[in-house]
N, C-alpha and C positions, 0 to 999 in steps of 0.2 A: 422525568423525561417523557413519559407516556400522556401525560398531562398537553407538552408541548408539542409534541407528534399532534394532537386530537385539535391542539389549537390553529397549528398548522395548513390540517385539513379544512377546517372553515376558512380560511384566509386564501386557499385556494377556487373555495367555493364561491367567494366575494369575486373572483375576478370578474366574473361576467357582468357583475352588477356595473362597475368601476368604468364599464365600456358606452356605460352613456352617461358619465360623469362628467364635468369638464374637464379639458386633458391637463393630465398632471396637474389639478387641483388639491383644495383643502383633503378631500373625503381620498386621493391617490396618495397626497402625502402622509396622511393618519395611517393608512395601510401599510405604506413601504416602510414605516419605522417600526410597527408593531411585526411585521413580518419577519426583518433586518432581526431586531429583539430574539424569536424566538426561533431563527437560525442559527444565532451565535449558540442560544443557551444549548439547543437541541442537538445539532449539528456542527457545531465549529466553525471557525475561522473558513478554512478552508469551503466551504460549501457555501460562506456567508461572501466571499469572494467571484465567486461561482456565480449567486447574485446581482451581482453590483456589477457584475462586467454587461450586465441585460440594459442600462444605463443609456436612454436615447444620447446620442452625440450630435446629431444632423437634425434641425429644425429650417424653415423656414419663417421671413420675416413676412410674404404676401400670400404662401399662396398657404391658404389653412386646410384644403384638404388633403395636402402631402402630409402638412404635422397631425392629422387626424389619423391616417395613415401608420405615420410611425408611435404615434401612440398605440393606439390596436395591435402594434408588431411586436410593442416594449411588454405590452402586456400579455400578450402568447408567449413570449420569449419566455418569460416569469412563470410562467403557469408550466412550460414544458420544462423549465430546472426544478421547479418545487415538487413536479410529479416526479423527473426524474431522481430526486434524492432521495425522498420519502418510498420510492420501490427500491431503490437500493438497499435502504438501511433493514427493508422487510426481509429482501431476500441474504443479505448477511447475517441477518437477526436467526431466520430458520436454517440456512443455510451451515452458518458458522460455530453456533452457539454452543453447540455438544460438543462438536471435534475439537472446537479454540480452547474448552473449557479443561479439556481431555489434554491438549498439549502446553497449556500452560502448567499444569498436576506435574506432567512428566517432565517438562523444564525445569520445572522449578524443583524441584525434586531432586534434578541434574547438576543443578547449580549448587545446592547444598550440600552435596558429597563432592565439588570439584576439586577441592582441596583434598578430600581422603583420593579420591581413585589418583590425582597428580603424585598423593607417595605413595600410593599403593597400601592401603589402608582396612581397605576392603577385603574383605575373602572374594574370592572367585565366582562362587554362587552370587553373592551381592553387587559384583560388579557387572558380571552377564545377564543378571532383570534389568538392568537400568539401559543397557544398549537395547534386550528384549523387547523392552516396553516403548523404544522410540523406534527402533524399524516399524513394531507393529504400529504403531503410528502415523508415519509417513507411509507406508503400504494402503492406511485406510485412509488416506487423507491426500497426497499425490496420484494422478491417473497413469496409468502405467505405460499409457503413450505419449506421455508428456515428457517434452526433455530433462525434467527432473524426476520422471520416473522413470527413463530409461537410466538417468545418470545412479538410480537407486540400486536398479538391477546391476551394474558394474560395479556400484560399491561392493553391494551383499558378495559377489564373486569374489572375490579377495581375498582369500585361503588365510589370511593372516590378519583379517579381522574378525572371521567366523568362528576361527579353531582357536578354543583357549586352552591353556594348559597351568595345571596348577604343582606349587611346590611341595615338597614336602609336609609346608604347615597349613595348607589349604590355600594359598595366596595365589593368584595370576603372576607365572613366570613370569611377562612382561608387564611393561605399564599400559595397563588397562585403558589410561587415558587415549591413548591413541587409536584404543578401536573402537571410543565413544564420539570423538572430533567430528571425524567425516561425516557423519549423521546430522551433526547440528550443523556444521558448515551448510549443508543440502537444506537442513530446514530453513536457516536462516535465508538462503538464499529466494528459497520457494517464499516463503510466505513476503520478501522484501517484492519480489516479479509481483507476486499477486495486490499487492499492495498500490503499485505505481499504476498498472492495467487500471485498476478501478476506478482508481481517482483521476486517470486520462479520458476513459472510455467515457464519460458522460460529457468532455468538449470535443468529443466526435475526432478523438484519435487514439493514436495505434504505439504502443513501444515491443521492443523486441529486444531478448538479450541474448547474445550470442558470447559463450567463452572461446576464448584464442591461445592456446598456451596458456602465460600466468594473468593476458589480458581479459578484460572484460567489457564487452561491446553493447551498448545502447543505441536502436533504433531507433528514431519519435521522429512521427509525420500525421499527416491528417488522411483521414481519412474520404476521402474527396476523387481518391483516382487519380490522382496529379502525379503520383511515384515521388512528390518532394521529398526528403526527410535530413533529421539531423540524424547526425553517427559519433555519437561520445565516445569514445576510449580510454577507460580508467588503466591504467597500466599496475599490473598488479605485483611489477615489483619496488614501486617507488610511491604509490599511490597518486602521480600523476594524472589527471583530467584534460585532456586534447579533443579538438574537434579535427576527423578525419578531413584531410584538404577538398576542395571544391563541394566540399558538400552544406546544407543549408545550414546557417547562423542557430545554434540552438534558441536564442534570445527570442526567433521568430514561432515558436509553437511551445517552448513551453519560461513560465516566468524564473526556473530557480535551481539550480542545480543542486541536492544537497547527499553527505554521506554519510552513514552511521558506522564507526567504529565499536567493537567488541576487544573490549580489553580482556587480561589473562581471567581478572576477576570476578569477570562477567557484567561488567557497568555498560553502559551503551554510553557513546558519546557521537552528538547531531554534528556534523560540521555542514554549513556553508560559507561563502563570501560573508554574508553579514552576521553571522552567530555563529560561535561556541559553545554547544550545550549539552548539557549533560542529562542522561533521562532515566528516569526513577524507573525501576524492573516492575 
């Protein structure tokens, strides 16, 4: 991967050259597919998408300084997503790399005892590192003014997820499981917001999630100052998807709607309109 990063960065450095080539010739075409190439392998689908929407649409048949024009524009266009991906993936790389590494250990970890803490299996001491070990987690890893770390602060308040009490044989009175849940539901949640943010924020827009009762509310507009936006509503008892009345077409800012279910057993499962899928942990 470091390889194609480095190759990347040369193929950014080519644009300038490209800008007194002839437009969308031999030597632009040779670029755009080696480029295309080493988006897919480096950065995916997704990002290689991201590309291809830079894709002149409007030419002219007379007048050649407009298509000179929008050549020069296709080609900043290109140069302002390949920087902008390539600081992305730096700043998750330094950014994420410890703590993701750190909360995948504890997840996984979590997953492999869900079956003992579900019968209570576990002694008490064993089952209070494992809640231990993901608060302190999302403490270092959630900002504490962020609505998921205030939502953390109310969790931890909770007299009856803090206080454990054990049996006669060293066992958690209650089942344990239920004062491990709330913690991953909040991770899960955090790290899905952090997720969506990232991958909007470089087409120069904005999502927001707001909880409603059992619903869950989706923001997405552009950032532009226009105040447009869509307002999704996952209805969180039926798992329903509605778009709030008068408000803008989601179709219009973003291409796909999709959800990810957690099953008991910890499987992830992708849904949208066009796939079913299931994803490897």
């Amino acid at each position: 991967m470091a390889e194609n990063f480095s190759k990347l960065k040369k193929q950014i450095e080519e644009i300038n050259s490209l800008k007194n080539k002839d437009k969308w010739g031999p030597e632009y075409q040779l670029w755009k597919s080696k480029t295309q190439s080493l988006i897919k392998s480096a950065l995916g689908n997704e990002a290689l998408k991201l590309f291809n929407q830079q894709e002149t649409v409007v030419t002219s048949y007379i007048d050649d300084d407009f298509n000179l024009q929008q050549y020069l524009k296709e080609l900043d266009n290109r140069k302002k997503i390949l920087e902008g991906l390539m600081v992305d993936v730096k700043e998750n790389q330094s950014d994420d790399s410890g703590s993701s590494s750190d909360g995948n250990n504890i997840l996984k970890e979590i997953w492999q005892n869900e079956e003992a803490l579900k019968a209570n299996l576990l002694i008490t001491n064993e089952a209070q590192a494992l809640q231990k070990s993901l608060i302190e987690y999302l403490e270092k890893t959630i900002s504490e003014k962020s609505i998921p770390g205030l939502k953390l602060r109310k969790i931890k308040a909770e007299k009856r997820l803090q206080t454990w009490w054990s049996n006669s044989n060293g066992y958690p009175f209650d089942n344990p499981w239920g004062r491990i849940e709330p913690f991953l539901e909040l991770l899960e949640q955090y790290e899905t917001e952090k997720t969506i943010k990232k991958r909007l924020e470089i087409e120069g827009l904005f999502v927001e999630s707001r909880s409603q009762g059992e619903d869950q509310h989706l923001l997405i507009g552009k950032r532009d100052g226009t105040g447009e936006k869509a307002h999704i509503i996952i209805d969180g008892k039926n798992g329903e998807i509605r778009v709030e009345d008068k408000q803008k077409a989601p179709e219009e800012v973003v291409a796909k709607i999709e959800t990810f279910l957690t099953l008991p057993n910890g499987k992830k499962i992708k849904t949208s309109r066009e796939v079913l899928e299931e994803l490897e942990k």
